[in-house]
Backbone as CSV, one residue per row, in Angstrom:
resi,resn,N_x,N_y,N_z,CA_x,CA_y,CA_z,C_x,C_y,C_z
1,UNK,-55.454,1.279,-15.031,-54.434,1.271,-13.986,-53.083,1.022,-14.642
2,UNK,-52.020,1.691,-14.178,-50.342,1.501,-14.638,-49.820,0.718,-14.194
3,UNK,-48.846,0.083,-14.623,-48.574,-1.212,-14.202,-48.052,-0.860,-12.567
4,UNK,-47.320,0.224,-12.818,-46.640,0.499,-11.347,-47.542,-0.052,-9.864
5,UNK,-48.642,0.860,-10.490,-49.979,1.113,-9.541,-50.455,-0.345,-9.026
6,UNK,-50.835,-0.999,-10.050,-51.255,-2.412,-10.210,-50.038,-3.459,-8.998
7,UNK,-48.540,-3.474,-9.551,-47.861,-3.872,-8.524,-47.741,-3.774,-7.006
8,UNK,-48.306,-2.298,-6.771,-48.138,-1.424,-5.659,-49.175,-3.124,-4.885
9,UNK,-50.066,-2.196,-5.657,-51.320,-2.277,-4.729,-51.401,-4.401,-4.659
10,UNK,-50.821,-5.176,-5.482,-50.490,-6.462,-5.467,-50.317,-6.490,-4.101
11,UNK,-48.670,-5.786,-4.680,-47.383,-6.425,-3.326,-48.011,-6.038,-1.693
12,UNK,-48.151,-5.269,-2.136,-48.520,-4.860,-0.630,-49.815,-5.101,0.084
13,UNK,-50.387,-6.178,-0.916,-51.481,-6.754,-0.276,-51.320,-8.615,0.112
14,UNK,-50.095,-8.722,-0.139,-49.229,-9.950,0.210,-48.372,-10.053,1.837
15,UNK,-49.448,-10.458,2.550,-49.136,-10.335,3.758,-47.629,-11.000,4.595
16,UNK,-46.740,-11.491,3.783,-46.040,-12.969,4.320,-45.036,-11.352,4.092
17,UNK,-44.502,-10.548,2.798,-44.155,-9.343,2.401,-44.410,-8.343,3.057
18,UNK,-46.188,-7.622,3.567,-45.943,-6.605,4.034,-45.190,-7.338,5.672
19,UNK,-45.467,-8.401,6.288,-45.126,-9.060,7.859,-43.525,-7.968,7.823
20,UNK,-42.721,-8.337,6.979,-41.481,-7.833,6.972,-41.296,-6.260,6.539
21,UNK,-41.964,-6.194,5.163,-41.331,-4.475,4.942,-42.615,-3.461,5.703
22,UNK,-43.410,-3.767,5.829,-44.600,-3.266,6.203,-45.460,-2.132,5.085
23,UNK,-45.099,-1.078,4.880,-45.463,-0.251,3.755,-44.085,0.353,2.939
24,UNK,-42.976,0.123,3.117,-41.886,0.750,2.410,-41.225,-0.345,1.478
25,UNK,-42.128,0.507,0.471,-41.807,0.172,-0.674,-42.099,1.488,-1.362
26,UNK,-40.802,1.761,-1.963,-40.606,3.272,-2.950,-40.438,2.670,-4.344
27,UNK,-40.468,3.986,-5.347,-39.923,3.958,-6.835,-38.663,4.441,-6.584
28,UNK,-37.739,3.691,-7.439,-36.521,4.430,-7.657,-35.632,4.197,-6.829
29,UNK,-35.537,4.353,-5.198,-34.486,4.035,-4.353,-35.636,4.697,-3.215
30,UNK,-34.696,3.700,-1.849,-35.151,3.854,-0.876,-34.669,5.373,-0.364
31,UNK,-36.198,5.995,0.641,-35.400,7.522,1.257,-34.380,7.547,1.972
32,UNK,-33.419,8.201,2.139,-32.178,8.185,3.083,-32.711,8.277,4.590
33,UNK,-32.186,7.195,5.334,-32.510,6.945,6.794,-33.600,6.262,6.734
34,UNK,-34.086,5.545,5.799,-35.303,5.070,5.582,-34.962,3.506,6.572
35,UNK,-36.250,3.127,7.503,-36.320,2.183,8.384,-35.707,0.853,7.549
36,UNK,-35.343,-0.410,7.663,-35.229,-1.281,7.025,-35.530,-2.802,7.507
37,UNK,-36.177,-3.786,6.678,-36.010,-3.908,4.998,-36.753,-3.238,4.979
38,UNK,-36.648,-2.539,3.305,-37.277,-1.791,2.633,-37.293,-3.052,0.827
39,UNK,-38.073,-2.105,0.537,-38.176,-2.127,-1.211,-38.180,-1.205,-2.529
40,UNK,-37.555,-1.207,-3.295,-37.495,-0.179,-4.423,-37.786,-0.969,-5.478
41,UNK,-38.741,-0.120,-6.658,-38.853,-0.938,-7.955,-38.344,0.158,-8.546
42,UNK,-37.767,0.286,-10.179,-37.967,0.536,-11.586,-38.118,0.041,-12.497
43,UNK,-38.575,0.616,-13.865,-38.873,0.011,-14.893,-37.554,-0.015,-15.543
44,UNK,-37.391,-0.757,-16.000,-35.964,-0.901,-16.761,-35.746,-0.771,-18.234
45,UNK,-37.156,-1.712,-18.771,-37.243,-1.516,-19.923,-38.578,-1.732,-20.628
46,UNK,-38.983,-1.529,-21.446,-40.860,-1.180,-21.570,-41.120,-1.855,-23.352
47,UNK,-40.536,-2.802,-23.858,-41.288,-3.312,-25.044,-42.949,-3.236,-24.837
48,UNK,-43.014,-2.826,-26.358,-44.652,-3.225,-26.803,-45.309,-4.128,-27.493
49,UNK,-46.025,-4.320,-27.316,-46.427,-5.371,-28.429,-47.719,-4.121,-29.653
50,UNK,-47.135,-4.481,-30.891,-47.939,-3.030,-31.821,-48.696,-4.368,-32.559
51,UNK,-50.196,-3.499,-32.952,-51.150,-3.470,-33.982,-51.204,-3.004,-35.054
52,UNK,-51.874,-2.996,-35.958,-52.180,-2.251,-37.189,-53.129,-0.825,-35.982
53,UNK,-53.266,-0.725,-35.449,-54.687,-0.005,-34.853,-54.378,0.939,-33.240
54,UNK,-53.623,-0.352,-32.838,-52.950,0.303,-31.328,-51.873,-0.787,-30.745
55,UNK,-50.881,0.000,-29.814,-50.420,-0.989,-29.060,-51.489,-1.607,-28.199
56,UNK,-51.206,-3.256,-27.948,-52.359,-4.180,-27.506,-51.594,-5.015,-26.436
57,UNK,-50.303,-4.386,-25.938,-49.625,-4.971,-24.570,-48.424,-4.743,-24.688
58,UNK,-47.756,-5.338,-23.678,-46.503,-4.744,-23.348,-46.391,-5.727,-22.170
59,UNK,-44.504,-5.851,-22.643,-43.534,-7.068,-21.502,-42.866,-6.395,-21.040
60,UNK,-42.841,-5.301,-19.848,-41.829,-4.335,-19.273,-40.681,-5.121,-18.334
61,UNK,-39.864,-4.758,-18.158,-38.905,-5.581,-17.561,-38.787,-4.605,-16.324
62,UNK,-39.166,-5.548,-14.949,-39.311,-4.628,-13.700,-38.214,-4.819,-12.761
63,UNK,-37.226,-3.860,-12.271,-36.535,-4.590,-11.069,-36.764,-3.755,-9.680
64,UNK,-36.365,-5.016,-8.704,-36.651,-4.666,-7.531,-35.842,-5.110,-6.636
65,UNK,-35.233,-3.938,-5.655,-34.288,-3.962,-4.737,-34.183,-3.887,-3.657
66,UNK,-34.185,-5.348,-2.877,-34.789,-5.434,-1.775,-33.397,-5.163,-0.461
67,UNK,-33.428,-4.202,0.403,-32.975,-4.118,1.245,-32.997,-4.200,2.653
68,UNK,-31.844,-4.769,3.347,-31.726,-5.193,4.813,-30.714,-4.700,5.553
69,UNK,-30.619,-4.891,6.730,-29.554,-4.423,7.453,-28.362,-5.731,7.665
70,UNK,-29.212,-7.134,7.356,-28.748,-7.978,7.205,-28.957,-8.837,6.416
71,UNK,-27.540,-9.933,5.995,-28.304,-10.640,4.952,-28.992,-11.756,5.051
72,UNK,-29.460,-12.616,6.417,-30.755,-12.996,6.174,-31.778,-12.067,6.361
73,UNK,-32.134,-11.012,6.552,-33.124,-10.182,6.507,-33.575,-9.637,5.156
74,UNK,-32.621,-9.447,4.045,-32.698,-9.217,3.041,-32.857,-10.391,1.891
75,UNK,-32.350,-11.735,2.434,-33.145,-12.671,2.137,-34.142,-12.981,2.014
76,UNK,-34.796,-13.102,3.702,-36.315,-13.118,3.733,-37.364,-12.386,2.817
77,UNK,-37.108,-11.226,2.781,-37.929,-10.475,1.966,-37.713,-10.581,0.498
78,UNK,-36.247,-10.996,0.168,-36.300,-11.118,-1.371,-36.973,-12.775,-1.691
79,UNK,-37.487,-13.628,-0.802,-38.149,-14.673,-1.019,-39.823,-14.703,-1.172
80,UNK,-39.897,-13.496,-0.191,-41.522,-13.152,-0.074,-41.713,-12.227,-1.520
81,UNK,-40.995,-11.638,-1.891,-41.259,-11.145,-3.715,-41.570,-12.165,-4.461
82,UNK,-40.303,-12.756,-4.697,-39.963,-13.746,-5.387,-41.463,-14.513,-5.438
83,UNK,-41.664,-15.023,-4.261,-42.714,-16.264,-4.318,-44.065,-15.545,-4.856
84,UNK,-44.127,-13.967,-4.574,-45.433,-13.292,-4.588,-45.120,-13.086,-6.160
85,UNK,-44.205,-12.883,-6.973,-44.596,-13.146,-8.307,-43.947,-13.587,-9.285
86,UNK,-42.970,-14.912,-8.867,-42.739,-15.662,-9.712,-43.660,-16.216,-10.672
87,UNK,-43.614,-16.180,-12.043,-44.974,-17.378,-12.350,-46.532,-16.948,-12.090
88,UNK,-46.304,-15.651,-11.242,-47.669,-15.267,-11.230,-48.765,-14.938,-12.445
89,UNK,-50.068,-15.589,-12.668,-50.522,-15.322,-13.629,-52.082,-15.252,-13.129
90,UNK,-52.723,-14.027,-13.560,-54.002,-13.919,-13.270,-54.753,-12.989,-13.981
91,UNK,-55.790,-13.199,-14.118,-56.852,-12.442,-15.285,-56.142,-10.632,-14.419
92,UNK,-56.873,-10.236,-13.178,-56.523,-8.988,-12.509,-55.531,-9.023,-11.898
93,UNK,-54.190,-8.125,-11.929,-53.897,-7.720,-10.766,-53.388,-6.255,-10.848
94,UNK,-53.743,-6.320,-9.292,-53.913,-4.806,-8.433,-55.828,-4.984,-7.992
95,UNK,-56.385,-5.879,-8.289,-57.900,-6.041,-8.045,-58.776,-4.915,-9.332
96,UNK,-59.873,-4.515,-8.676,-60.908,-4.071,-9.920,-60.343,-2.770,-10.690
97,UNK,-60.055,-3.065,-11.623,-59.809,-1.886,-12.414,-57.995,-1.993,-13.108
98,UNK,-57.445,-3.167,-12.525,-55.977,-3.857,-12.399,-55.884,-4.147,-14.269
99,UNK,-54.847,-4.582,-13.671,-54.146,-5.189,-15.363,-54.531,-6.606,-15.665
100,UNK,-54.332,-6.946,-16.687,-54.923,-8.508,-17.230,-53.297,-8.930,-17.373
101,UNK,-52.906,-9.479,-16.715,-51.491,-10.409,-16.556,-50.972,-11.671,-17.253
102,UNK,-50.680,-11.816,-18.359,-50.875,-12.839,-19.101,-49.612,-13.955,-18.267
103,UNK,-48.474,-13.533,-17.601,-47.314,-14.092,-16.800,-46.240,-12.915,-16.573
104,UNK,-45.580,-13.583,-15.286,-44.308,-12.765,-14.737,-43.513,-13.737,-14.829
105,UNK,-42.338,-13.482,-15.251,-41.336,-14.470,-15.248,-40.021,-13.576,-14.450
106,UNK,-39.397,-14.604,-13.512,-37.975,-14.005,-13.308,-37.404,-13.902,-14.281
107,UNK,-36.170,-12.738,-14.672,-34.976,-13.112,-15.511,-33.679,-13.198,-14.993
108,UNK,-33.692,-12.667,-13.965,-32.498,-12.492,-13.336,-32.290,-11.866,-12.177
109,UNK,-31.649,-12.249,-11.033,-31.416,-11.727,-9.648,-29.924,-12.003,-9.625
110,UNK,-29.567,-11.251,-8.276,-28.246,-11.220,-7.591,-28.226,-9.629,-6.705
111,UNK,-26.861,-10.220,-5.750,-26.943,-9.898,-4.378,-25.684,-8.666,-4.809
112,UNK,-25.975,-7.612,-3.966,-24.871,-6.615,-3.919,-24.669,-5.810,-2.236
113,UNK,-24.229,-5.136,-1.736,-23.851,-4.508,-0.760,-23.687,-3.064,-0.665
114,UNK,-23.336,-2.503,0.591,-23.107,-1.043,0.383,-22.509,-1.060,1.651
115,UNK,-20.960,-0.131,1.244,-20.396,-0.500,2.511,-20.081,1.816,2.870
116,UNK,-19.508,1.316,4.570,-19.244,3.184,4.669,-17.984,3.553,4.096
117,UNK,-17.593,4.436,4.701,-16.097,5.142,4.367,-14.862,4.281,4.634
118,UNK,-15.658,3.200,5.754,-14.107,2.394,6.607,-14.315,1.110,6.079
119,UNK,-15.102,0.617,5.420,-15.054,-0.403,4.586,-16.421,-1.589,5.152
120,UNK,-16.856,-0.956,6.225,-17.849,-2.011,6.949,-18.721,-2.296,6.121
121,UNK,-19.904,-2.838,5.769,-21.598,-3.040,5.174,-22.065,-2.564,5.932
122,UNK,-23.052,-1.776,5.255,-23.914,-0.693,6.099,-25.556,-1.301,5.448
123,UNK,-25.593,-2.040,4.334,-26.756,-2.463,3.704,-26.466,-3.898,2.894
124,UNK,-27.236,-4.375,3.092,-26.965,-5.862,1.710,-28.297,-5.661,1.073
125,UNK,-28.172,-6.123,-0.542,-29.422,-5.977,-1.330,-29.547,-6.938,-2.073
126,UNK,-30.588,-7.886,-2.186,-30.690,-8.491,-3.232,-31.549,-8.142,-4.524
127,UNK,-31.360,-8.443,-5.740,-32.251,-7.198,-6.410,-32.432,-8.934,-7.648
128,UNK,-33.929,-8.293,-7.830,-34.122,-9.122,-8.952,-34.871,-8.191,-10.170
129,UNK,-34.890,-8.637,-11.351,-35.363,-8.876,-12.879,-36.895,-9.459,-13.108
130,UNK,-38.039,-8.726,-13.391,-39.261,-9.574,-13.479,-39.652,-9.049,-14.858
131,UNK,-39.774,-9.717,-16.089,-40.776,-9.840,-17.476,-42.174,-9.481,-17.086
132,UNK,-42.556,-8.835,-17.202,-44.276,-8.745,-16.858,-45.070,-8.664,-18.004
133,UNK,-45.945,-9.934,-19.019,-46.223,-9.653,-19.569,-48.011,-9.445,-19.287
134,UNK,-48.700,-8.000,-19.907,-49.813,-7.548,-19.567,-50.489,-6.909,-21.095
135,UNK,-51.999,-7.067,-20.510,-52.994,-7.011,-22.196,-53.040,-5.482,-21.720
136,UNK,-53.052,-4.477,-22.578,-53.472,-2.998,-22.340,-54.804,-2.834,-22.543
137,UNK,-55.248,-1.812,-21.785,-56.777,-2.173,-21.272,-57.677,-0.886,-21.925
């Protein structure tokens, strides 16, 4: 399983998370007109860890951009991430066939906006930074 896959199938089995976004959560950016909050991940950056023999893991650096129509709404949900994998550490995740998770660490979050033509906010986002380090399987 890819790490992507593995996250998918995590997050969205974190009920306090789906309560709020329900299934929207995309790669890359949310669809235009897309209901909200929503969620977007990318990979940002993909170190390996090398062998004499094979790469034997990898600390990808994941971010994720959580959007609202408001900003406690976009709060809420950037807390239900947050808590779903701060510090998270577990032999599987994504369940059978998942990644071996050695830790997730935050590195970094912060809040941005998106406003229209006349200057209003049309979106607030908080976006965070996650280390994921995982054994390759």
């Amino acid at each position: 399983m890819v790490l992507e896959e593995a996250l998918k199938s995590y997050l969205l089995s974190q009920s306090g998370l789906t309560a709020l976004i329900g299934q929207r959560y995309y790669p890359l950016s949310i669809p235009q007109g897309c209901s909200m909050p929503a969620v977007a991940y990318e990979k940002i950056s993909g170190p390996r860890i090398h062998a004499f023999s094979a790469d034997i893991g990898s600390y990808p650096r994941m971010e994720f951009t959580c959007y609202g129509e408001t900003y406690p709404s976009v709060s809420a949900v950037f807390e239900q991430l947050r808590s779903a994998l701060q510090d998270y550490l577990n032999t599987i995740m994504g369940g059978v066939g998942g990644l071996e998770v050695k830790a997730v660490l935050l590195q970094d979050e912060r809040d941005d906006f998106e406003t229209d033509s006349k200057g209003n906010i049309i979106k607030y986002s908080k976006i965070a930074d996650f280390e994921i380090w995982y054994e390759e399987q």
